[in-house]
DSSP file (Angstrom, degrees, kcal/mol; ACC not computed):
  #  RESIDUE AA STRUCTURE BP1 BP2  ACC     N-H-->O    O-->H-N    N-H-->O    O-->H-N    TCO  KAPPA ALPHA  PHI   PSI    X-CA   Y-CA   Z-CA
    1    1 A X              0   0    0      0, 0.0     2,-0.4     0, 0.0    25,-0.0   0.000 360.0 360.0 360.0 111.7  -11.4    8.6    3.1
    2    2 A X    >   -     0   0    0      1,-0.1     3,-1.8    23,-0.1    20,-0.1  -0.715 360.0 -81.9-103.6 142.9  -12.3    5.8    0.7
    3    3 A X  T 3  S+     0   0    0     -2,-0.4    20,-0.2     1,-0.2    -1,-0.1   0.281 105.1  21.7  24.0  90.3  -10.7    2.8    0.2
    4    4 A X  T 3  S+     0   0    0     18,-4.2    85,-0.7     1,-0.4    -1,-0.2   0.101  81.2 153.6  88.3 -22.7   -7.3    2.2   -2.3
    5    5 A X  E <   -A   88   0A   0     -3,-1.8    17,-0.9    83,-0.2    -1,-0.4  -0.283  37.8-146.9 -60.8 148.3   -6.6    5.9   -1.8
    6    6 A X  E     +AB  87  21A   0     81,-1.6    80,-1.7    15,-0.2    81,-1.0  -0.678  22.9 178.1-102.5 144.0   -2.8    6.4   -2.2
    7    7 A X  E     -AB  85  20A   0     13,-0.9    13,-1.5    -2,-0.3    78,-0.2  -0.622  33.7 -97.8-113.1-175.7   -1.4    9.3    0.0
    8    8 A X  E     - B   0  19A   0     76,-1.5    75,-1.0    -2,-0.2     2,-0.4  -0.475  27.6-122.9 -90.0-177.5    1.7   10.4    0.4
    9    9 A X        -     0   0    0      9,-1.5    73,-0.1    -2,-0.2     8,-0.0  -0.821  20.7-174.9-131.4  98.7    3.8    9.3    3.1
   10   10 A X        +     0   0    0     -2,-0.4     4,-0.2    71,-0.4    -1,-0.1   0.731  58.0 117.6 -47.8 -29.7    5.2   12.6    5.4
   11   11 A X  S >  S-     0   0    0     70,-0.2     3,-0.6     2,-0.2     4,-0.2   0.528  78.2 -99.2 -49.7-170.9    7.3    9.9    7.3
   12   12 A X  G >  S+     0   0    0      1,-0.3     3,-0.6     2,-0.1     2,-0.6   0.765 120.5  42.5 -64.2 -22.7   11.0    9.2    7.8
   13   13 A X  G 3> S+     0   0    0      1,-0.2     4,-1.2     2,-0.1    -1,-0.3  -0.290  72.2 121.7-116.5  71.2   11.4    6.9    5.7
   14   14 A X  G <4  +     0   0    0     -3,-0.6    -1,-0.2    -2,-0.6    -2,-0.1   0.763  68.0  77.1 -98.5 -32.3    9.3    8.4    2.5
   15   15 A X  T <4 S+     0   0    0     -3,-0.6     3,-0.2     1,-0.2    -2,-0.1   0.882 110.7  21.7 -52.5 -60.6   12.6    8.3    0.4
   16   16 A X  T  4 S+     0   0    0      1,-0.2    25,-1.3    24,-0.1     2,-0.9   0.990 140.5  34.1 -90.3 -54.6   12.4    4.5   -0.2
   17   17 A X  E  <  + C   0  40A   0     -4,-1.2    -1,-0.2    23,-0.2    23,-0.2  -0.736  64.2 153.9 -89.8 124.3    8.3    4.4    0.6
   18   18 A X  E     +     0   0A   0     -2,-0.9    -9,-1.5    21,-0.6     2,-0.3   0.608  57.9  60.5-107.1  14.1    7.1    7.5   -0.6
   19   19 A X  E     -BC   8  39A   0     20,-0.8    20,-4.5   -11,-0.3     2,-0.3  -0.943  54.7-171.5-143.5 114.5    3.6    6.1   -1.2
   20   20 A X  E     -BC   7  38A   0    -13,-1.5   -13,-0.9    -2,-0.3     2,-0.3  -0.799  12.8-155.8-107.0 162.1    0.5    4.4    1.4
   21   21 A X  E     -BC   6  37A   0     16,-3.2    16,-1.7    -2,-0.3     2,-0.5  -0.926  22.9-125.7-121.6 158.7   -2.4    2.9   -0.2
   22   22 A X  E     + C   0  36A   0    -17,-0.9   -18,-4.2    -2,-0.3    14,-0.2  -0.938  31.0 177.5-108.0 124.0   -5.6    2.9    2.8
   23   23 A X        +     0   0    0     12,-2.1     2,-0.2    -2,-0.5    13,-0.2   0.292  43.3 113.1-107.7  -7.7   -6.8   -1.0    2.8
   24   24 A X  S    S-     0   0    0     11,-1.0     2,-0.7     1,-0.1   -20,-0.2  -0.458  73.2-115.2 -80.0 152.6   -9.4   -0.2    5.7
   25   25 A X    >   -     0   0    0     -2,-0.2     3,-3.3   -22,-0.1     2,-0.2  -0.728  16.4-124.8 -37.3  78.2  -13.0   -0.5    4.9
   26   26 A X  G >  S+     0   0    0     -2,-0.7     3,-1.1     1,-0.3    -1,-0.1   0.548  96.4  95.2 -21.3 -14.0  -15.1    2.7    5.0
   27   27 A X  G 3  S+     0   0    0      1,-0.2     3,-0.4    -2,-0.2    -1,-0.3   0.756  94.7  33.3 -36.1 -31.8  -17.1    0.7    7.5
   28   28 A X  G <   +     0   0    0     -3,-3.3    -1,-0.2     1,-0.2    -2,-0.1  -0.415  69.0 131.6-147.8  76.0  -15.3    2.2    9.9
   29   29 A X  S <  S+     0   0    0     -3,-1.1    -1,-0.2    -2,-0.2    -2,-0.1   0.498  70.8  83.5 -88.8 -10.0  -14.6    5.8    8.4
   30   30 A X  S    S+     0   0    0     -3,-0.4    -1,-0.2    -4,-0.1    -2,-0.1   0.866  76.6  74.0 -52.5 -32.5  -15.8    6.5   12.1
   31   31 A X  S    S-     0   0    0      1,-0.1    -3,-0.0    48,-0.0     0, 0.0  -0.393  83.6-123.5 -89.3 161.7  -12.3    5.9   13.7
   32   32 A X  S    S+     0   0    0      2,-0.0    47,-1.3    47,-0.0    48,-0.3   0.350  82.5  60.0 -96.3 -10.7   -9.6    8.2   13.6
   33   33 A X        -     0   0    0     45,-0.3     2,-0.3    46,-0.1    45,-0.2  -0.651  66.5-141.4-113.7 175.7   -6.6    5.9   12.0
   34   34 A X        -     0   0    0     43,-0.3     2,-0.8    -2,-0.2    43,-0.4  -0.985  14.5-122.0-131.4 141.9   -6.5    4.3    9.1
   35   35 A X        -     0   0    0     -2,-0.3   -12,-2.1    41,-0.2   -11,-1.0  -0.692  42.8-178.8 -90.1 135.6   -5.0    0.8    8.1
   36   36 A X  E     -CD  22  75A   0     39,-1.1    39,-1.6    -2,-0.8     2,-0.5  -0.770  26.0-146.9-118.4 149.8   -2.3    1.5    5.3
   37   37 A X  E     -C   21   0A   0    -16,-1.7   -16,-3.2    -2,-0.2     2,-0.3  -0.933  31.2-125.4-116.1 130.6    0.1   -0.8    3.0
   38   38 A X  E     -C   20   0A   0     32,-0.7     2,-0.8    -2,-0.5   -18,-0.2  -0.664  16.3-142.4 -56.1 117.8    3.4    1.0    2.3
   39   39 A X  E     -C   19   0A   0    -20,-4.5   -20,-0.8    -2,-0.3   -21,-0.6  -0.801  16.9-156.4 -92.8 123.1    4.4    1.3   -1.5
   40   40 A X  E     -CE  17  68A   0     28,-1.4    28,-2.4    -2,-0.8     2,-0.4  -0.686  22.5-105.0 -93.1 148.4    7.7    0.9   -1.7
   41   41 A X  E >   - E   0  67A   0    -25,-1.3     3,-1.7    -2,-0.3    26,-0.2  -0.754  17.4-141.2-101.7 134.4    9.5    2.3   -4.7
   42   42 A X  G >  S+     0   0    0     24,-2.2     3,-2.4    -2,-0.4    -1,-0.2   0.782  96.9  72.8 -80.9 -37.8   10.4   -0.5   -6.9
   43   43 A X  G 3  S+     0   0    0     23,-0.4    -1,-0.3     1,-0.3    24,-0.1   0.719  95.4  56.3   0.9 -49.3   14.0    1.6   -7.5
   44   44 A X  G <  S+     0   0    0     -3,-1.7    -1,-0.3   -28,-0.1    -2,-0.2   0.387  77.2 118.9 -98.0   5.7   14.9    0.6   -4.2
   45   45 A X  S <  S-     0   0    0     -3,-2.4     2,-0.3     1,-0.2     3,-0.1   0.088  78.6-103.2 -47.3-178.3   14.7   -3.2   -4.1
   46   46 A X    >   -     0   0    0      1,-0.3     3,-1.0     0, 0.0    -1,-0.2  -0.655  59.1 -93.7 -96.2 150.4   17.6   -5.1   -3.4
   47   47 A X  T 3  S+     0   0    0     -2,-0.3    -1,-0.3     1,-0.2     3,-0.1  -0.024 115.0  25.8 -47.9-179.2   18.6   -6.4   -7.4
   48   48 A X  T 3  S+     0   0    0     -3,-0.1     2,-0.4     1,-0.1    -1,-0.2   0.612  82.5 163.4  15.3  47.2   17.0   -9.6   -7.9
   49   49 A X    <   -     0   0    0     -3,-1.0    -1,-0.1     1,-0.1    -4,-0.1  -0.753  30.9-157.3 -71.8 124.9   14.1   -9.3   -5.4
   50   50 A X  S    S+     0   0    0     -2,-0.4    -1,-0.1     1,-0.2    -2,-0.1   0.121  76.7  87.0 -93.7   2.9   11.7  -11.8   -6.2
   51   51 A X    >   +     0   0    0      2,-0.1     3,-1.2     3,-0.0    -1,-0.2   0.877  65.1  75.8 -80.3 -78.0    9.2   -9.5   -4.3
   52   52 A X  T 3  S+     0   0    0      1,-0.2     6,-0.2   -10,-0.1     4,-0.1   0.000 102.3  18.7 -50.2 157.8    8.0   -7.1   -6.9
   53   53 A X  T 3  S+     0   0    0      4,-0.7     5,-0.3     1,-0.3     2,-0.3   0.496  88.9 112.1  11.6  49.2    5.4   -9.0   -9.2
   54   54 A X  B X  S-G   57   0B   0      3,-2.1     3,-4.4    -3,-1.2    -1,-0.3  -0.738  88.2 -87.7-111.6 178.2    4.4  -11.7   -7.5
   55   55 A X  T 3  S+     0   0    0     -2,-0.3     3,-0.5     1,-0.2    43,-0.1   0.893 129.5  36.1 -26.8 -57.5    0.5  -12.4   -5.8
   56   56 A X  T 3  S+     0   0    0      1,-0.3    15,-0.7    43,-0.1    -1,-0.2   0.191 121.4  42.3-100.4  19.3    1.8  -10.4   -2.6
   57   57 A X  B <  S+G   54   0B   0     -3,-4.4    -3,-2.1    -6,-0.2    -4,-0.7  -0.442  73.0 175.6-165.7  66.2    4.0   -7.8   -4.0
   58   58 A X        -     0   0    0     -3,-0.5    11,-1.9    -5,-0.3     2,-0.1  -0.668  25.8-138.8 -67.2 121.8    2.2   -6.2   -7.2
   59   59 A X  E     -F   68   0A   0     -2,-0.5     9,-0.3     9,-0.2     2,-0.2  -0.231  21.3-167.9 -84.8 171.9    4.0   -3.6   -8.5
   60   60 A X  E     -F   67   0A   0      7,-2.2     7,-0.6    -2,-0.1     2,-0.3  -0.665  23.6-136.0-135.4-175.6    1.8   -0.2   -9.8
   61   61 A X  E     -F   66   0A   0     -2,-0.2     2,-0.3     5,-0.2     5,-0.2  -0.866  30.6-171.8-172.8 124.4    2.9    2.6  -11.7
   62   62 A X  S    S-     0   0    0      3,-1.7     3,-0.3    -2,-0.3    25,-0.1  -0.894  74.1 -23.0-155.1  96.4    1.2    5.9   -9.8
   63   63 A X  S    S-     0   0    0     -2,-0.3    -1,-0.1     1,-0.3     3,-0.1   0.965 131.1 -42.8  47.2  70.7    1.5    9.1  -11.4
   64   64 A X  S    S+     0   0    0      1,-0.1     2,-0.6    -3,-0.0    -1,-0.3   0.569 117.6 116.0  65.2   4.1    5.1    8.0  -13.8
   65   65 A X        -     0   0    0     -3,-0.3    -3,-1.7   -23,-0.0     2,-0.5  -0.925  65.2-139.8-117.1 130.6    6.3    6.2  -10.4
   66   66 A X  E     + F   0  61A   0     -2,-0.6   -24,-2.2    -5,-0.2   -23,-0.4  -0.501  32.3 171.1 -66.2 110.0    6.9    2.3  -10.0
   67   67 A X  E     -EF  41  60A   0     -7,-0.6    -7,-2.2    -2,-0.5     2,-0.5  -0.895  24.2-144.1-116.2 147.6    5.7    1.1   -6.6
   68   68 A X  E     -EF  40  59A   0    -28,-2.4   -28,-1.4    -2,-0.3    -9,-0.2  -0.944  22.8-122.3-123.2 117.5    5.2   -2.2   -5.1
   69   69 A X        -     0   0    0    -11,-1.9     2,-0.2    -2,-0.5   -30,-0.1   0.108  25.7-167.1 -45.8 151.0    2.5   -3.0   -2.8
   70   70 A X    >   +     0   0    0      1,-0.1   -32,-0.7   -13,-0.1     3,-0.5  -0.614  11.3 174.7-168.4  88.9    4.6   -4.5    0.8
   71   71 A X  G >  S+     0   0    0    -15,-0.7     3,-1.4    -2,-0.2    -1,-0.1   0.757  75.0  67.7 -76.0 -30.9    1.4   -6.0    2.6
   72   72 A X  G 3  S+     0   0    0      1,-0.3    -1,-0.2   -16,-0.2    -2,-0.0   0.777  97.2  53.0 -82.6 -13.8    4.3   -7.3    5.4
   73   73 A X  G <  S+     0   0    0     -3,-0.5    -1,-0.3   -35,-0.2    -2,-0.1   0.289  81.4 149.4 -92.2  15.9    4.8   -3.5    6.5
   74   74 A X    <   +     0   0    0     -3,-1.4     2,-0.3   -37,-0.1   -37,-0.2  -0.255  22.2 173.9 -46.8 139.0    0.6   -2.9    7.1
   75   75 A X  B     -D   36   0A   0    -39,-1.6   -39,-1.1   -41,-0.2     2,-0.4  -0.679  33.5-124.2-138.7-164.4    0.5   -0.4    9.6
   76   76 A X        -     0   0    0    -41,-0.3     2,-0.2    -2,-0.3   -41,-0.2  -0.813  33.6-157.8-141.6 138.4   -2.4    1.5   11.2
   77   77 A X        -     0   0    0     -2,-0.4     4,-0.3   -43,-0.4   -43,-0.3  -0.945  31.5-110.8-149.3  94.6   -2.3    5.5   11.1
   78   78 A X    >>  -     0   0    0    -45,-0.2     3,-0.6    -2,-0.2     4,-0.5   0.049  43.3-125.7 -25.4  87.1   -3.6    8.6   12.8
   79   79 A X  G >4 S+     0   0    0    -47,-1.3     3,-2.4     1,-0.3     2,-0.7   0.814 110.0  48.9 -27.4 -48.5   -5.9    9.8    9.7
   80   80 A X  G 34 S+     0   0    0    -48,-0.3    -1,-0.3     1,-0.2    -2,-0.1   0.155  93.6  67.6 -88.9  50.7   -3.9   13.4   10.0
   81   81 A X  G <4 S+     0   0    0     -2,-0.7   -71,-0.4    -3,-0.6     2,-0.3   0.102  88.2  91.8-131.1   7.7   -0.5   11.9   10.1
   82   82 A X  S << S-     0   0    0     -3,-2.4   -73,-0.1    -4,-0.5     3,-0.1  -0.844  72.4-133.7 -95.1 150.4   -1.2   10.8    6.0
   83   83 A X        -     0   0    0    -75,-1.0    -1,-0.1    -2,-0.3    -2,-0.1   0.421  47.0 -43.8 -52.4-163.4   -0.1   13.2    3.3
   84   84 A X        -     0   0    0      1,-0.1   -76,-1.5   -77,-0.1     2,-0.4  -0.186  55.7-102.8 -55.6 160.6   -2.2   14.1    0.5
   85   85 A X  E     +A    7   0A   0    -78,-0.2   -78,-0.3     1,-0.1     3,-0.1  -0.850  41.9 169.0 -78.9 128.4   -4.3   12.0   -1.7
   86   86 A X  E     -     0   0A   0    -80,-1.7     2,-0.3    -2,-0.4   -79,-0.2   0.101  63.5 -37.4-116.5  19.9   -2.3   11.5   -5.3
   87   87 A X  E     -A    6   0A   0    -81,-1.0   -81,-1.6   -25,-0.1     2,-0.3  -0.968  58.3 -94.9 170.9-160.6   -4.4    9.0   -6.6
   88   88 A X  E     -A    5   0A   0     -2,-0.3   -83,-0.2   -83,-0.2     3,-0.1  -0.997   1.3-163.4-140.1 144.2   -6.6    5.9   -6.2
   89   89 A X        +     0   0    0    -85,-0.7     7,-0.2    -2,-0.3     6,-0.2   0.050  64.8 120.1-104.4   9.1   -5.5    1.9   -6.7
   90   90 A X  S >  S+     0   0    0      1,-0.2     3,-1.2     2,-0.2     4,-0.2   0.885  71.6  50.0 -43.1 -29.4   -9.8    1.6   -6.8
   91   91 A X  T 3  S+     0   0    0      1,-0.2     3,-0.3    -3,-0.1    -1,-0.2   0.759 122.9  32.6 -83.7 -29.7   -9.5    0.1  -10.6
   92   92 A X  T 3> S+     0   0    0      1,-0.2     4,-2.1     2,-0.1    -1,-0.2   0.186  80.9 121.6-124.4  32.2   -6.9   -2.3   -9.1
   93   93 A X  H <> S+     0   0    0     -3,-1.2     4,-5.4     1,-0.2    -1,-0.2   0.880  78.8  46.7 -60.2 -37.9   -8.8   -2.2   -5.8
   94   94 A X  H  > S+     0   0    0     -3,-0.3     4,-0.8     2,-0.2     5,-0.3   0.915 104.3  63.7 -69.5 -37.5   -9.1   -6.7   -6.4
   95   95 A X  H >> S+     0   0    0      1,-0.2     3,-3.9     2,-0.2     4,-0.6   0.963 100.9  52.5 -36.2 -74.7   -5.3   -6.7   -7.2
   96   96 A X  H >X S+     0   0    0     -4,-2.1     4,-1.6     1,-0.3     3,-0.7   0.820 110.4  44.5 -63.0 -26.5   -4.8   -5.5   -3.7
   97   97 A X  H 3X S+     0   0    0     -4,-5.4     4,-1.0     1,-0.3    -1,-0.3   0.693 101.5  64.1 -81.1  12.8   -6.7   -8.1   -2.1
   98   98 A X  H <X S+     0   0    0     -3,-3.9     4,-0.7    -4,-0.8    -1,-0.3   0.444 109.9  36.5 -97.8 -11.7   -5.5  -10.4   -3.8
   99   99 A X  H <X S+     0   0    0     -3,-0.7     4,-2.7    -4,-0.6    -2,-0.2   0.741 114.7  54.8-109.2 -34.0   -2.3   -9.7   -2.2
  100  100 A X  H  X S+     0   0    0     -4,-1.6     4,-2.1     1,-0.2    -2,-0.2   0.798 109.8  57.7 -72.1 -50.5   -4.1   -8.8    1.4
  101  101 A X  H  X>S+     0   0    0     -4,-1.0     5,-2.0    -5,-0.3     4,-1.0   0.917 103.1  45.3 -41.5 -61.8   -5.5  -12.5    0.5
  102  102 A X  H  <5S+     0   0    0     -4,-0.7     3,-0.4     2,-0.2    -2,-0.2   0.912 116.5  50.4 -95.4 -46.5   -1.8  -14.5    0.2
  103  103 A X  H  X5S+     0   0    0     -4,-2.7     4,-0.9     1,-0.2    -2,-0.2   0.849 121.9  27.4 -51.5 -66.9   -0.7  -12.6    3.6
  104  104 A X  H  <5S+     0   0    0     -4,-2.1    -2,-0.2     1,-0.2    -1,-0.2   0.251 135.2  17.5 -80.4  -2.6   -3.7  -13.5    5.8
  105  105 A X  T ><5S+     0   0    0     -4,-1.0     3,-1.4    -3,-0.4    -3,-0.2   0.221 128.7  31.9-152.7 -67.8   -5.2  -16.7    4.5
  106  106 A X  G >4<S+     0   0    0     -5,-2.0     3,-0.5     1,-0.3    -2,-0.2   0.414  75.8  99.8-104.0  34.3   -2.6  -18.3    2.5
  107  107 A X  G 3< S+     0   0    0     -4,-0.9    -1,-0.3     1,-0.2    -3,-0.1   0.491  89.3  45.9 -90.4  11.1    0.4  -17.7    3.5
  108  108 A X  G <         0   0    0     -3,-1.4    -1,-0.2    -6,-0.0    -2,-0.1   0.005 360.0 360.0-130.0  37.0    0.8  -21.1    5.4
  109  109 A X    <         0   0    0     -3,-0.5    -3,-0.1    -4,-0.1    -2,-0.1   0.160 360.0 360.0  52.2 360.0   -0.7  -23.3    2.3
């Protein structure tokens, strides 16, 4: 499962995310979960969220739908509890670490 693919997300709550991207490594394509960021659909922000396009909340546009990357919901996932593959964020693979980056390192200046 490589890297930056987006699945779908079978969960409860797919109506507002309906969209994971996989942030783990393929180092360790051995293990059975996978570490995921929820894309959230940019539709569903509060108005005037100051989240979508900034460093740690880059918004995407994945097959005609506007998503925004939501690094603070990272979860880990049982590889067969993800949907399908509907695309790859590989091209904008730096984007998301850049974003993976401002949670873990610089979020306390």
């Amino acid at each position: 499962m490589p890297q930056y693919d987006v699945h779908l997300n079978p969960g409860p709550m797919r109506d507002t995310v309906p969209m994971v991207v996989v942030v783990q490594s393929s180092l360790f394509d051995g293990y059975r979960r996978r570490v995921v960021v929820p894309l959230v659909l940019a539709s569903r922000l509060p108005a005037g969220a100051k989240l979508a396009g900034s460093r740690m909340n880059p918004t995407f546009m994945i097959n005609g739908v506007s998503v925004v990357l939501h690094p603070l919901d990272m979860v880990s996932v049982a590889q067969n509890q993800l949907g399908p593959c509907v695309g790859s964020l590989a091209d904008q693979g730096q984007t998301v670490a850049d974003a993976l980056d401002e949670l873990l390192t610089r979020s306390w200046g």
